[in-house]
N, C-alpha and C positions, 0 to 999 in steps of 0.2 A: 504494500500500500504506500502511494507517497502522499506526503504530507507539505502542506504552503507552510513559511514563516517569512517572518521579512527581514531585511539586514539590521534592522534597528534592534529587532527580538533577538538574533543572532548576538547582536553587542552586547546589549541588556542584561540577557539569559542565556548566555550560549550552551547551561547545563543542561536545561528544557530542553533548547532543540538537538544538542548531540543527542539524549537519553530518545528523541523520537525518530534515530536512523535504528535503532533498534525494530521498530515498525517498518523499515522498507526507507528511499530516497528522501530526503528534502529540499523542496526546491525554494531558494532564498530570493524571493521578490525584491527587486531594488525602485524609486522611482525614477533616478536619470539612466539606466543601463538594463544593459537586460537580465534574465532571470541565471542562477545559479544553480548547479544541483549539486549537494553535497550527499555520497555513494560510501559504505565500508568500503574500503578497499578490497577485501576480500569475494564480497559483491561484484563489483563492477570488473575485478580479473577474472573472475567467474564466466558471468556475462560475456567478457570477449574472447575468454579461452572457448565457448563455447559457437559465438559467432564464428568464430575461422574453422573450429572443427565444422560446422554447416556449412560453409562455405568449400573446402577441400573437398566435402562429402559429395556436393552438388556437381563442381568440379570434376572429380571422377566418377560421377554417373552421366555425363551429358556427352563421355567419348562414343557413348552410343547415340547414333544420330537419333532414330525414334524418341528420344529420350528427350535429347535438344528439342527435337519438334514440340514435344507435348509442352515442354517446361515456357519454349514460347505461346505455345497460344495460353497457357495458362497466367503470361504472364496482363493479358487486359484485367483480369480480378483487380489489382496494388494499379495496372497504371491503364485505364481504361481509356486513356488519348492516343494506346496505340494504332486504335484502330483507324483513327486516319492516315496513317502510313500504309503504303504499299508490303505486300507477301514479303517481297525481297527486303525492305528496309524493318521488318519486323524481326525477321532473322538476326539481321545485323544490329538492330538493338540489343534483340539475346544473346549472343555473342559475346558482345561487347561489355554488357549488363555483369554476365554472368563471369568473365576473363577478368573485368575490372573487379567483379566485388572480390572474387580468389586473390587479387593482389593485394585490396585493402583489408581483407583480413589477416594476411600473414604478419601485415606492419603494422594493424590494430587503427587504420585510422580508416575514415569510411569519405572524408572529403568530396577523393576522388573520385567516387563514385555516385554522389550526390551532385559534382561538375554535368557527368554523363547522362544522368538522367534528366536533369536541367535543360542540359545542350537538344537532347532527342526531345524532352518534351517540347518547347520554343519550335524545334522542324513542325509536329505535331501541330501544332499552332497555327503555324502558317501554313499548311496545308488545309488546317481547318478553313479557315479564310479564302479559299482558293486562290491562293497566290503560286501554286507552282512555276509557274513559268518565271517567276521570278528567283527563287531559287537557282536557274541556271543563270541565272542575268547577273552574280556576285561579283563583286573583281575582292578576293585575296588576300589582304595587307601580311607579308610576313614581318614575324614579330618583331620588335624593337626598331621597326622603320616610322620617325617623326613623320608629322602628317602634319602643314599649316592647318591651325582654324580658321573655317571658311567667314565666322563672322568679322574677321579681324584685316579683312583684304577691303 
């Protein structure tokens, strides 16, 4: 179960709200920033030593293609914008999805895999929109190339 406190209670009483990660997470509301969550440690390595094992697992069951197949169409359930992607670019969401999150579990951090799903959903997006034809219409910037702002000319 987790439990709200706020950082003032945190200051105040910090023996309250440690004695209430005994009950599960607490999350330390602030008003200029955002929320905090305070985890046992024990807990939250738990938690991740258990995400990368699911993730490895998934991993080595998706070298059977059947397997991929199913894991993609299953995956509109968690992100139901796939389905305005095309057959092929669903695949390659899963793919990707699934390649990316096996690397963010080994390293424990899920960032990058939150990039990916960002990045496919935005496609998603704009295909909603029927804007395809514009997707091919992109020009590229690679990275670390300045670019004048146009309002400044």
């Amino acid at each position: 179960m987790t439990t709200t406190a706020t950082l003032s209670a945190l200051l105040r009483q910090p023996n309250t709200v440690i004695r209430a990660l005994d009950e599960g997470d607490v999350v330390i509301t602030r008003r200029d920033g955002e929320a905090l969550r305070l985890s046992k440690d024990t807990n939250a390595t738990a938690d991740q030593e258990m995400v990368a094992a699911f993730a490895q697992l998934i991993a080595a069951t998706v070298q059977d293609q059947s397997v991929a197949e199913r894991i993609a169409e299953n995956l509109v359930g968690p992100f139901p914008w796939i389905e305005f992607l095309d057959e092929d670019s669903r695949r390659d969401f899963a793919g990707e999805f699934l390649r990316t999150a096996r690397a963010c579990a080994s390293v424990g951090r899920f960032d990058r895999l939150a990039a990916v799903v960002g990045n496919w959903r935005e496609t998603a997006e704009v295909l909603s929109l029927g804007l395809q034809h514009q997707l091919n219409d992109l020009d590229y910037i690679p990275g670390g190339v300045a670019v004048s702002d146009p309002r400044s000319a």
